[in-house]
C-alpha positions as CSV (number, residue, x, y, z in Angstrom):
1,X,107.5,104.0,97.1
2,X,104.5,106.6,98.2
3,X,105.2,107.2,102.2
4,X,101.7,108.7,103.5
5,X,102.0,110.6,106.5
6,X,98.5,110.9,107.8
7,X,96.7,113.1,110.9
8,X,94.1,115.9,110.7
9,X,95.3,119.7,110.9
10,X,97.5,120.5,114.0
11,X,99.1,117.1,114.8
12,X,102.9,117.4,113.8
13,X,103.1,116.2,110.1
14,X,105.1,119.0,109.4
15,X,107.9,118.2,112.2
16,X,107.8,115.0,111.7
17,X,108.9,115.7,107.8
18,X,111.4,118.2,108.5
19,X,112.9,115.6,111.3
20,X,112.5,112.7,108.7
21,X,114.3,114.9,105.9
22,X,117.0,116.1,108.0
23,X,117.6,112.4,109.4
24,X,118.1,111.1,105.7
25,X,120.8,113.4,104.7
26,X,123.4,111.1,106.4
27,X,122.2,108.0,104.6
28,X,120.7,109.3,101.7
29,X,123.7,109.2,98.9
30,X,121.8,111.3,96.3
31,X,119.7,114.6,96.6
32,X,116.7,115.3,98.7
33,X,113.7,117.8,97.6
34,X,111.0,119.0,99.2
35,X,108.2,120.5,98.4
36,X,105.8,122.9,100.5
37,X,103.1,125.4,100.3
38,X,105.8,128.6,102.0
39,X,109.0,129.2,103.0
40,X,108.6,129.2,106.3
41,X,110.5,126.6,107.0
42,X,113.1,127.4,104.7
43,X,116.1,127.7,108.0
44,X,114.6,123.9,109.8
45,X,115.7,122.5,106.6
46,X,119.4,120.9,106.1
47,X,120.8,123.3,103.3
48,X,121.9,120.4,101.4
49,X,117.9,120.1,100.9
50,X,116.3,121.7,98.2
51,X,113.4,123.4,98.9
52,X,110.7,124.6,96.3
53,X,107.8,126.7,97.2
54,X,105.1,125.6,94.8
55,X,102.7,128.4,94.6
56,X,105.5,130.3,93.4
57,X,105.1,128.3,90.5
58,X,101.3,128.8,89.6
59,X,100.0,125.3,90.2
60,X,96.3,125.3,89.9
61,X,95.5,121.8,90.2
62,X,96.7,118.0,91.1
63,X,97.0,117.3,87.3
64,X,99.5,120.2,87.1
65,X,101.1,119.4,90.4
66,X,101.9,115.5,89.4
67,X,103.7,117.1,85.8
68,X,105.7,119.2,88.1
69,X,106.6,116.8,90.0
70,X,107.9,114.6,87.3
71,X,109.3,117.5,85.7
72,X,111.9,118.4,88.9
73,X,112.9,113.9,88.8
74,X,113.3,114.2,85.2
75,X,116.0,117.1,85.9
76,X,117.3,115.7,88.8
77,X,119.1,111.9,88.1
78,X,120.3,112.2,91.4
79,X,117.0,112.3,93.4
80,X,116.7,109.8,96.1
81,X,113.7,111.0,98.3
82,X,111.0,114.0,97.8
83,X,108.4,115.1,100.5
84,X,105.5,117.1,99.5
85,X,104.5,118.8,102.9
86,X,100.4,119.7,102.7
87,X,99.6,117.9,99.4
88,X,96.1,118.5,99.9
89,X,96.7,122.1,100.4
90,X,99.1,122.4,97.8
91,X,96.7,121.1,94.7
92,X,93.8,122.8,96.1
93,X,92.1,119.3,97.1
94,X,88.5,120.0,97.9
95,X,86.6,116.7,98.9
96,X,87.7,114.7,95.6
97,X,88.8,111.1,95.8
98,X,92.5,110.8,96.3
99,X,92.8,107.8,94.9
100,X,93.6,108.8,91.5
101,X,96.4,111.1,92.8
102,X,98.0,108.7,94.9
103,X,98.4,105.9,92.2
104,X,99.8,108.5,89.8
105,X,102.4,109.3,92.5
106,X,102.9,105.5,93.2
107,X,103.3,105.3,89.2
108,X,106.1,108.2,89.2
109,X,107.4,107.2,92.3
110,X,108.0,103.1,91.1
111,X,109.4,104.4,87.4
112,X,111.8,106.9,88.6
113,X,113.3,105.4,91.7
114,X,112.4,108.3,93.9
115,X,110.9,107.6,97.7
116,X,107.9,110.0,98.0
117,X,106.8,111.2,101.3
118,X,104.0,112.7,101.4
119,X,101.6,114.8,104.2
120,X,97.8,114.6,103.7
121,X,95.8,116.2,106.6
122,X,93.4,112.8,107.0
123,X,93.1,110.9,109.7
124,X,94.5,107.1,108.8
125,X,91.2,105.8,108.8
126,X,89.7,107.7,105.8
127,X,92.9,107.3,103.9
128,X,91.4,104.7,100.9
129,X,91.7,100.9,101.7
130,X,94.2,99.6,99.0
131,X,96.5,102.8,100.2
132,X,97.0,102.0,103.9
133,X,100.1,100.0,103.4
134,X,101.9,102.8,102.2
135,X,101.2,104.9,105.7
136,X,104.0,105.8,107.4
137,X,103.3,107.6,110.5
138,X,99.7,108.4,111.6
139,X,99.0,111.5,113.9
């Protein structure tokens, strides 16, 4: 399932990931991954966490980003959960419909097995209508 964690720019969507990630390493049987824009928060992570910074992998745009992502579950049988910290940021979302993105994430998420969490600097209430179910925490 697609976990939306929602809240404009400054509001703790970050923390609240990191916290959430940590948290599920003692019930989480499999492995954890998360995604994010740096490395900065490379020592608030649990080291049994993988951590890849996607820029370093030349992503230029949401199309690219969504065959990454299924390229790191397809290598990874063991993957329970993935956050993606500053999705919009990370696929260089500028004012297009995020509708298509999300149901292609719902898509990988339901086929592979993996929980997706996912940051998008919104507020809740201009996250689309069929996709405010899947919010999680609003900010």
């Amino acid at each position: 399932m697609v976990h939306l964690v929602t809240g404009n720019k400054g509001k703790g969507k970050t923390t609240w990931m990191l916290n959430k990630a940590n948290g599920s390493i003692k019930s989480v049987l499999g492995s954890i991954c998360y995604l994010d824009k740096s490395s900065q928060h490379m020592y608030e992570l649990n080291t049994r966490i993988r951590l890849v910074v996607v820029p370093d992998y030349k992503i230029e745009n949401c199309d690219q980003f969504l065959g990454f992502v299924s390229g790191i579950i397809s290598q990874d049988h063991d993957l329970e959960q993935m956050y993606i910290d500053g999705f919009l940021r990370i696929v260089r979302f500028e004012g297009e419909d995020l509708t298509r993105s999300i149901r292609k994430l719902q898509s990988i998420s339901k086929d592979s097995g993996v929980d997706i969490f996912v940051s998008i600097s919104i507020d809740a209430d201009d996250v689309p209508e069929e996709f405010k179910d899947c919010i999680e925490v609003a900010l």
